[in-house]
KEKE-3310 file (N, C-alpha, C; in steps of 0.2 Angstrom, whole numbers, plus 5000, padded with zeros to 4 digits):
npx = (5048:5063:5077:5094:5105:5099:5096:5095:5087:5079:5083:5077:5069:5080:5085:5091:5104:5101:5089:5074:5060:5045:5031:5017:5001:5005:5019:5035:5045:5059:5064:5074:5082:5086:5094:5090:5099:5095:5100:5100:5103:5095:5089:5079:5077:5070:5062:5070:5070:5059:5059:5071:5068:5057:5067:5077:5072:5060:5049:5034:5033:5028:5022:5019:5013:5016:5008:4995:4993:4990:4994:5003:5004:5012:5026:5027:5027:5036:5032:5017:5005:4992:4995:5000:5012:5019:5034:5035:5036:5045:5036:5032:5018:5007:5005:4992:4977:4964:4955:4954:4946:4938:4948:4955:4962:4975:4977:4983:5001:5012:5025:5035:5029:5027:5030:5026:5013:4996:4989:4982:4979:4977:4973:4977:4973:4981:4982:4982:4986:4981:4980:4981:4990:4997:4995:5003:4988:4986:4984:4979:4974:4974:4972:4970:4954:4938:4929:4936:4944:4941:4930:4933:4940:4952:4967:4985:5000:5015:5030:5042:5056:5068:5074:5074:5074:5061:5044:5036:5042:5036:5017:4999:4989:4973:4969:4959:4964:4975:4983:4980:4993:5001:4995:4997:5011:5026:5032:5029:5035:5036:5038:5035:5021:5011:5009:5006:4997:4981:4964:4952:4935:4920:4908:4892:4876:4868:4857:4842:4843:4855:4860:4861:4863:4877:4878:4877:4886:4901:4897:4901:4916:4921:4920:4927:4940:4942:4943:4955:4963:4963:4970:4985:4994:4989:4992:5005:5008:5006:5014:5026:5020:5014:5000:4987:4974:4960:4943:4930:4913:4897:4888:4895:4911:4926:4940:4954:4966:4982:4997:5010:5007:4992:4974:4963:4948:4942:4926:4930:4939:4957:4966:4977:4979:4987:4983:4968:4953:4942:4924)
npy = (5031:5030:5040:5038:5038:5046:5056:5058:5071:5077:5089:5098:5101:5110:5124:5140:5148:5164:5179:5185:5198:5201:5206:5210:5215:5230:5230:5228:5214:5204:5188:5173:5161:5145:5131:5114:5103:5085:5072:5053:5035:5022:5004:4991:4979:4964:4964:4964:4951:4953:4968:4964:4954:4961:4968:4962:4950:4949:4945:4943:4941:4934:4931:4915:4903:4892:4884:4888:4893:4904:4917:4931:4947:4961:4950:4952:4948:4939:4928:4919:4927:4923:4909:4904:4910:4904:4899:4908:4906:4911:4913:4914:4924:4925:4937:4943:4950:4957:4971:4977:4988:5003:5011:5030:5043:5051:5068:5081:5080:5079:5088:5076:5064:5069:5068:5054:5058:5058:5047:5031:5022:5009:4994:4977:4962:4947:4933:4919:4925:4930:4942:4962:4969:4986:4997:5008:5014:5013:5018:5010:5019:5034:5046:5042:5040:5043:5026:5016:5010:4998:4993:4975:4974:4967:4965:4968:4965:4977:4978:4991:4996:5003:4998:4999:4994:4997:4997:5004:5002:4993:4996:4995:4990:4987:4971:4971:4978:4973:4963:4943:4936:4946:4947:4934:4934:4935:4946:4957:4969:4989:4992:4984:4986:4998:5012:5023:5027:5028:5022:5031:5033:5029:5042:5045:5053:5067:5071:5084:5089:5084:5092:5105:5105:5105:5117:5124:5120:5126:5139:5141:5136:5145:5158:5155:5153:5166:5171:5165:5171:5184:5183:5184:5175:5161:5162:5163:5151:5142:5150:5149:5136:5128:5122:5115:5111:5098:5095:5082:5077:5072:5083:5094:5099:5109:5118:5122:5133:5134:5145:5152:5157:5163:5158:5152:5148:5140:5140:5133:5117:5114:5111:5103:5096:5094:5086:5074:5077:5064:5066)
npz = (4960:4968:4969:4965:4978:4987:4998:5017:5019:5007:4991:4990:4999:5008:5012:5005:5012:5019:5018:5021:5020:5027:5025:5037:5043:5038:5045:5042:5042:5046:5040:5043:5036:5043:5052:5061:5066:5067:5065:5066:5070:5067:5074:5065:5075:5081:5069:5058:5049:5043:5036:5029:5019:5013:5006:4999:4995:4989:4997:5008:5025:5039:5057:5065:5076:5083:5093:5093:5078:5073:5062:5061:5052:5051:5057:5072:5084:5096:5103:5106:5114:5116:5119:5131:5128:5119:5108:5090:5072:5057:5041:5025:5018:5003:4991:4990:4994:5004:5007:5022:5028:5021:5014:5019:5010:5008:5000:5000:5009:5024:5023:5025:5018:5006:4995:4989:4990:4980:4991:4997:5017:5021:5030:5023:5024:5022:5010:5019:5030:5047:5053:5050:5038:5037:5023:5009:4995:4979:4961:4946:4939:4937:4948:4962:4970:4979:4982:4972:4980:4992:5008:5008:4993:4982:4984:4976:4983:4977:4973:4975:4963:4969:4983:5001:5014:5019:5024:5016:5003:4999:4990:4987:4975:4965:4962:4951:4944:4936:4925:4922:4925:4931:4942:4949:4951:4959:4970:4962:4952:4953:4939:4931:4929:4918:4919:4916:4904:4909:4908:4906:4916:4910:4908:4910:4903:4911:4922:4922:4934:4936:4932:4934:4947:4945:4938:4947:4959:4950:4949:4961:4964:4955:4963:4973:4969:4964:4978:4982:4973:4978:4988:4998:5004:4999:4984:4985:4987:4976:4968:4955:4951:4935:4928:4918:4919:4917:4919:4920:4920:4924:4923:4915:4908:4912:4914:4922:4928:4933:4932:4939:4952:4950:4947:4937:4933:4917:4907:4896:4894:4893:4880:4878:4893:4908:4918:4920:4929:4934:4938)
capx = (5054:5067:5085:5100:5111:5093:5095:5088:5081:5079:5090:5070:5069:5086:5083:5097:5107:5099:5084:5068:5057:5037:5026:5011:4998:5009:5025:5040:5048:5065:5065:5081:5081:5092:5091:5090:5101:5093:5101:5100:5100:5088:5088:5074:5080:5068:5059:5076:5071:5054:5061:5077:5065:5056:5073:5080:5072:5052:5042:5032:5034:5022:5027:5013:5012:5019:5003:4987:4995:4991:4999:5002:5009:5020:5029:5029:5029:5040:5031:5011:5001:4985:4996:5005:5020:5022:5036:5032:5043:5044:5032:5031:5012:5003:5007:4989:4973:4957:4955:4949:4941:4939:4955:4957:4965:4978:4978:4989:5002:5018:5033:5041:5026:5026:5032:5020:5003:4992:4991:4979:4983:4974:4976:4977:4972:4985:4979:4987:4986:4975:4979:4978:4997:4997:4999:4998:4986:4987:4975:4985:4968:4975:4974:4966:4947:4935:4924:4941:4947:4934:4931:4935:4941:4957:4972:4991:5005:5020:5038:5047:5061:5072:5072:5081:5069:5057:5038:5036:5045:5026:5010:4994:4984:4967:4970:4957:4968:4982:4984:4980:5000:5004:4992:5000:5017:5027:5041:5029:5037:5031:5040:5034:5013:5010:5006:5007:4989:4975:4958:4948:4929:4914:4902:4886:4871:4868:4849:4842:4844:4863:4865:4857:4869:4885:4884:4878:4896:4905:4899:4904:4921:4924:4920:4933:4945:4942:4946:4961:4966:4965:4977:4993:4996:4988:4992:5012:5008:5005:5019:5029:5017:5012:4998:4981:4969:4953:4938:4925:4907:4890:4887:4897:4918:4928:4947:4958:4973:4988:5001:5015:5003:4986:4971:4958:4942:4937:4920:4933:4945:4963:4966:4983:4980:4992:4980:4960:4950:4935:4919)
capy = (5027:5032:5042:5033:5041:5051:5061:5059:5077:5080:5096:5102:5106:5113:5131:5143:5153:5171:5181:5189:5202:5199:5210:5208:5222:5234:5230:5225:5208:5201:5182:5171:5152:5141:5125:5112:5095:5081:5067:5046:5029:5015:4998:4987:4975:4959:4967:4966:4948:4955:4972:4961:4951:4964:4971:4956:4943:4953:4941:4944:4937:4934:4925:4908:4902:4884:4880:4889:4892:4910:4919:4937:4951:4960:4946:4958:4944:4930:4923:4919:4929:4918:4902:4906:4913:4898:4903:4909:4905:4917:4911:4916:4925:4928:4943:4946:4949:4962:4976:4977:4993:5007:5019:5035:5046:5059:5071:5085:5075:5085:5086:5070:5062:5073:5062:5049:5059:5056:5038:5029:5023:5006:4987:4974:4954:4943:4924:4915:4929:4932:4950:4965:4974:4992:4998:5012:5012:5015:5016:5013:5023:5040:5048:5040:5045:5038:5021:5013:5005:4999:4985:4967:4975:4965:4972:4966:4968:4976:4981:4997:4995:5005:4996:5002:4990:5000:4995:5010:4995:4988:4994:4987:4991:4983:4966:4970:4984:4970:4955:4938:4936:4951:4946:4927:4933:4934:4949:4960:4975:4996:4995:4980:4991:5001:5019:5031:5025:5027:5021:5036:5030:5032:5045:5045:5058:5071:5075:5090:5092:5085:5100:5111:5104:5105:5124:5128:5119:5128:5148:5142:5135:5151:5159:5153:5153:5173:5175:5166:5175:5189:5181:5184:5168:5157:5165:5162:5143:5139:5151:5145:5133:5127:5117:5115:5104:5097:5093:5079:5076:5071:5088:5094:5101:5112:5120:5125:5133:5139:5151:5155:5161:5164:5153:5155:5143:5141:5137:5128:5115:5114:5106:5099:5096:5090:5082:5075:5073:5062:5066)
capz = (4961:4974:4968:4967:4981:4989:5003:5020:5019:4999:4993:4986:5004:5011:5011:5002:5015:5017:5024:5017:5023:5027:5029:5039:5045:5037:5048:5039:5051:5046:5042:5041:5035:5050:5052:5069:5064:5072:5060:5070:5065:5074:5070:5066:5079:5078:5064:5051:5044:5039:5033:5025:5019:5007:5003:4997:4991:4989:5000:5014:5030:5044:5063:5067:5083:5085:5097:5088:5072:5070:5058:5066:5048:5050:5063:5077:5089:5094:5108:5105:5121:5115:5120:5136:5127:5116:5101:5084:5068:5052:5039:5020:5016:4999:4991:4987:5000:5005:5010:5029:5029:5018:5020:5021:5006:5007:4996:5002:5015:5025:5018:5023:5012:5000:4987:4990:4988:4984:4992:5001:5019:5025:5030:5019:5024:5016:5012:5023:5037:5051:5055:5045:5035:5035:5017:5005:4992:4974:4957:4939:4933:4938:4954:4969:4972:4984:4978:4968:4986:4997:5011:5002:4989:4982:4979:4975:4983:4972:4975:4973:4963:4974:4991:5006:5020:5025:5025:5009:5000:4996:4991:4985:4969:4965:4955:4943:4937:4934:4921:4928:4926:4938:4948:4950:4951:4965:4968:4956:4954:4951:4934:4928:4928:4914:4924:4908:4900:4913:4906:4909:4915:4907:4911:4908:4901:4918:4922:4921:4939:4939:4927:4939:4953:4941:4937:4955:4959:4947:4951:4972:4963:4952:4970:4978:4961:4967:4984:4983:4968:4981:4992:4997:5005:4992:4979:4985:4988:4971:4964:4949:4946:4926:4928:4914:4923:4913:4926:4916:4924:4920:4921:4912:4909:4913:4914:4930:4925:4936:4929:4943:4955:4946:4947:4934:4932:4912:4906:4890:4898:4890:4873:4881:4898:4912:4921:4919:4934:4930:4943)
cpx = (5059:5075:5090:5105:5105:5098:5091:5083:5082:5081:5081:5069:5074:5086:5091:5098:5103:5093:5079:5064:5047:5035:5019:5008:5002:5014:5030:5044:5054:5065:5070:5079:5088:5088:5091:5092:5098:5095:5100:5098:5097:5088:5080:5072:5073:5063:5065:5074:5062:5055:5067:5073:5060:5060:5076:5079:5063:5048:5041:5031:5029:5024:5018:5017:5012:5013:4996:4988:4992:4992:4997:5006:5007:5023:5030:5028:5033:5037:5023:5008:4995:4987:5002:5013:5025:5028:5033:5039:5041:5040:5031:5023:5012:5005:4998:4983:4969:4956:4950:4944:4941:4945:4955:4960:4967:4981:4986:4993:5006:5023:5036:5038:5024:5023:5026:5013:5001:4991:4983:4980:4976:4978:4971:4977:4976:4981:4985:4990:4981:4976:4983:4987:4994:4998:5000:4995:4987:4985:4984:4981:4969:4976:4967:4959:4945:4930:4930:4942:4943:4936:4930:4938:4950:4962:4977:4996:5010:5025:5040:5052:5069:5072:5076:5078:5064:5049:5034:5041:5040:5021:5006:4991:4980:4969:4967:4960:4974:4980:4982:4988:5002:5000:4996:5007:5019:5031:5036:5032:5036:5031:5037:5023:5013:5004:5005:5001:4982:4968:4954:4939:4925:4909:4896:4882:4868:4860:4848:4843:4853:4864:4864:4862:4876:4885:4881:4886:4901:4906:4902:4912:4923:4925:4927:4939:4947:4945:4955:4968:4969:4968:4982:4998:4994:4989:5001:5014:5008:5010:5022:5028:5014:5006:4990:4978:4962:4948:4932:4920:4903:4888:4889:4907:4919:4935:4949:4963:4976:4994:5006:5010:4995:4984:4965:4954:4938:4931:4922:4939:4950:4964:4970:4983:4987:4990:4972:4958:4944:4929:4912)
cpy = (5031:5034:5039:5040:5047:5051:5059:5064:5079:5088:5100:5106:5111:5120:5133:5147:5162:5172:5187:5193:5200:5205:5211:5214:5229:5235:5224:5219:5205:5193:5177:5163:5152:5134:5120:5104:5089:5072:5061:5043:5026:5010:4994:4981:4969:4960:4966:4959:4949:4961:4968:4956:4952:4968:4967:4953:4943:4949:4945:4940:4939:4929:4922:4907:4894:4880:4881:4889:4897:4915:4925:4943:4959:4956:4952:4953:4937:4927:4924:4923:4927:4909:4902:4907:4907:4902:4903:4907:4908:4913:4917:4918:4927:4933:4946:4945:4953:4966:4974:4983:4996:5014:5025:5037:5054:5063:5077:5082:5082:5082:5080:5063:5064:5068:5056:5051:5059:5048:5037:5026:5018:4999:4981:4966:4951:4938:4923:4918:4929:4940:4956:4967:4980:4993:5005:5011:5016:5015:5018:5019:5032:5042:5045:5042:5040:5033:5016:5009:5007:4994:4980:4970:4970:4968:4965:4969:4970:4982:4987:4995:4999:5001:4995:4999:4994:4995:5001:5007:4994:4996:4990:4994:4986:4978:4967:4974:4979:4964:4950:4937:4939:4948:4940:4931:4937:4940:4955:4969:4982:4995:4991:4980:4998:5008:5025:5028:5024:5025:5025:5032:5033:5036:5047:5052:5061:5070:5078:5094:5089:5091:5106:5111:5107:5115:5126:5128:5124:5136:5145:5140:5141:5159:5161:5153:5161:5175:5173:5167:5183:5189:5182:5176:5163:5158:5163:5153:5141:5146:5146:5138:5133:5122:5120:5106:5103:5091:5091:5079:5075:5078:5093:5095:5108:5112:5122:5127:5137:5140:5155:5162:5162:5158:5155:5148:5146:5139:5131:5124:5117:5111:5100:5098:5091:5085:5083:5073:5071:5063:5062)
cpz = (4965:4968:4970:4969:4985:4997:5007:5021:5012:4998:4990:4996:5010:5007:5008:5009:5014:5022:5021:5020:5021:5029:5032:5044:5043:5041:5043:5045:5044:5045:5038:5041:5040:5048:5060:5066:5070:5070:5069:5066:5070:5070:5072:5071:5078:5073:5058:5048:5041:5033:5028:5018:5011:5002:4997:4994:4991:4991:5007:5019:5035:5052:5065:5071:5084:5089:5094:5080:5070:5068:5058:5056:5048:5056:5069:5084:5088:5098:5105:5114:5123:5119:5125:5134:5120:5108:5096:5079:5061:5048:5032:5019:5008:4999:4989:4993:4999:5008:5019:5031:5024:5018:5015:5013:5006:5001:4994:5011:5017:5020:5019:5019:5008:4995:4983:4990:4980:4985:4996:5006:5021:5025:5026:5022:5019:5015:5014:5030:5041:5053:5048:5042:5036:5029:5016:5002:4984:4968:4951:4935:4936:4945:4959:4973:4974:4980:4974:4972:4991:5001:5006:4996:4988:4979:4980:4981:4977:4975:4973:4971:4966:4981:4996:5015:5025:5022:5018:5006:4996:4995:4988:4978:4970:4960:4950:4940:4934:4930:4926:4928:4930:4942:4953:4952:4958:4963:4960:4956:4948:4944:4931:4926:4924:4918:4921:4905:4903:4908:4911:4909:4910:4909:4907:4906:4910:4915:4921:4929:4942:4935:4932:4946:4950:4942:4944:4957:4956:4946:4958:4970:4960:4959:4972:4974:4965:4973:4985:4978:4971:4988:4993:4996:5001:4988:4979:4986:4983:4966:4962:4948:4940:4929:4925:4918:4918:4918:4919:4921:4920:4919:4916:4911:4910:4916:4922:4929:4929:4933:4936:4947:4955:4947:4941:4932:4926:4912:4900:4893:4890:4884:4874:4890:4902:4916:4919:4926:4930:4937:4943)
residu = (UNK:UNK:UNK:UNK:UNK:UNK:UNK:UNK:UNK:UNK:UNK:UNK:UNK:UNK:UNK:UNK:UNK:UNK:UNK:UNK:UNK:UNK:UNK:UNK:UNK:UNK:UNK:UNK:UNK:UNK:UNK:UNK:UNK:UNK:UNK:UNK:UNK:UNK:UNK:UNK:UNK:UNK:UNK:UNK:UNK:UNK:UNK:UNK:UNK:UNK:UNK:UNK:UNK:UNK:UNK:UNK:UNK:UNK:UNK:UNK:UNK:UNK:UNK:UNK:UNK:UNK:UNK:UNK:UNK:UNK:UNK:UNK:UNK:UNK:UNK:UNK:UNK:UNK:UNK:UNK:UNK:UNK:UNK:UNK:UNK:UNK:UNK:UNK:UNK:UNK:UNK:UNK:UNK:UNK:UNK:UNK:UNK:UNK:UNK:UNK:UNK:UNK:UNK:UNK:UNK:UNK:UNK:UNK:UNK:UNK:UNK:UNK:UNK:UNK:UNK:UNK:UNK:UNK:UNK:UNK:UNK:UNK:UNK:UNK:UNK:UNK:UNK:UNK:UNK:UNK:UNK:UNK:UNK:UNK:UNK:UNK:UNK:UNK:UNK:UNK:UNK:UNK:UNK:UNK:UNK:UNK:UNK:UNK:UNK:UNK:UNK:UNK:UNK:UNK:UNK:UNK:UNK:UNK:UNK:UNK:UNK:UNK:UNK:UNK:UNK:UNK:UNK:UNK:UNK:UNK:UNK:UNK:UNK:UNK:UNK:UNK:UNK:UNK:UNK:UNK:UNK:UNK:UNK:UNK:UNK:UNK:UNK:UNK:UNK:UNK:UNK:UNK:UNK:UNK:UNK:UNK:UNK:UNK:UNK:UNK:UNK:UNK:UNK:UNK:UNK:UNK:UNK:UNK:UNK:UNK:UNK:UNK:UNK:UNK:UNK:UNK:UNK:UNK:UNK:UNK:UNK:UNK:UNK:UNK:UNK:UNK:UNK:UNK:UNK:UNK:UNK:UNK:UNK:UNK:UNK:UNK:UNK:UNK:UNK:UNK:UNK:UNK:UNK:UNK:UNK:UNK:UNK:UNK:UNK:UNK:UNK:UNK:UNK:UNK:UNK:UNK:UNK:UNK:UNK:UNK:UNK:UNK:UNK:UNK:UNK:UNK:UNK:UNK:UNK:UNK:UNK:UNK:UNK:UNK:UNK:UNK:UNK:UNK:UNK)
# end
């Protein structure tokens, strides 16, 4: 949910005044935070009663074609190019549709998506549309991993309860994760989806050769635990983070624990974890 009174550059990224010293190849270099203001506004211009549209009153709009009856979403035309330019007129869609492809999942985003990872990042068929929405995507069953959100898969629309008109207003979740009432309802929004109680899956009895795969994975992960334990640079990218991770599998578990800096890979996961990945 969005900060009441947020920032367009969040103060987590507004460097302090000052200047630190790097050393690199054994040379001392001089480095000083500055900044480059490049603030502007731009308007949505016939795009604002779509964007108004999910600000205001949580429906989705779509522009149809008065001669074919096309229903183009997000309205990005007023004139049909299928019908020698015939007008189009705003047109309420469905807030619920299918996936069209398989999309994509960012994990680690930049910083102006920070916030938003991890998401998925595909187009959604509404009913009652013929072309695709761009969405994000999102799982109430914990963090977003591949096979969750596929082609046809159904999802939802649902509202951000902050909404400031931008198109990151909406995404979609899979309707199996929702009630048939959230599913039905129109204007559903983030807060009204129980996000604090994931339903961890089931996993099954390993083989003896997923066991054989598992701890191969697990000395190549301890591996790599190791070299960027002897990092500088990685080792400073995960400063003063706290985080006990608990890693499930048919082969079996195990812990990941970061300590301001430090990475260390148990063979015991955590009793208290912060996070479960299920594999």
């Amino acid at each position: 949910m969005r900060k009441h009174n947020e920032k367009v550059i969040p103060d987590i990224y507004n460097p302090n005044v000052g200047s630190e010293v790097e050393t690199i190849n054994g040379q001392n270099y001089l480095v000083a935070n500055d900044a480059m203001y490049t603030f502007y506004k731009r308007t949505k211009g016939e795009f604002s009663p779509f964007f108004l549209a999910l600000r205001d009153d949580k429906k989705v709009l779509g522009c149809k074609c008065q001669e074919c009856g096309l229903v183009r979403v997000p309205p990005f035309l007023t004139h049909c190019p299928d019908c020698n330019f015939a007008p189009t007129e705003l047109v309420e869609v469905d807030q619920v549709g299918v996936m069209n492809s398989t999309p994509p999942i960012t994990y680690f985003a930049s910083s102006l998506f920070a916030d938003m990872a991890p998401y998925g990042r595909g187009r959604v068929i509404l009913k009652g549309a013929d072309t695709a929405l761009s969405v994000n995507l999102y799982t109430t069953t914990g963090i977003l991993v591949p096979g969750i959100i596929k082609k046809g898969t159904e999802v939802k629309i649902v509202f951000r309860v902050e909404r400031i008109g931008e198109v990151s207003d909406i995404f979609c979740v899979p309707t199996a994760e929702l009630t048939p009432e959230q599913v039905a309802k129109k204007g559903l929004l983030e807060s009204e989806i129980d996000w604090e109680h994931p339903q961890e899956p089931d996993i099954s009895r390993a083989s003896s050769e997923e066991n054989a795969v598992f701890n191969k994975a697990l000395a190549e992960m301890k591996s790599v635990i190791n070299e960027m334990n002897g990092n500088t640079r990685a080792r400073k990218d995960i400063a003063s983070w706290k985080r006990d991770i608990l890693v499930k599998s048919r082969g079996g578990q195990f812990g990941i624990f970061i300590n301001d800096g430090n990475i260390t890979l148990e063979d015991k996961g955590p009793d208290s974890p912060d996070f479960v990945i299920v594999s």
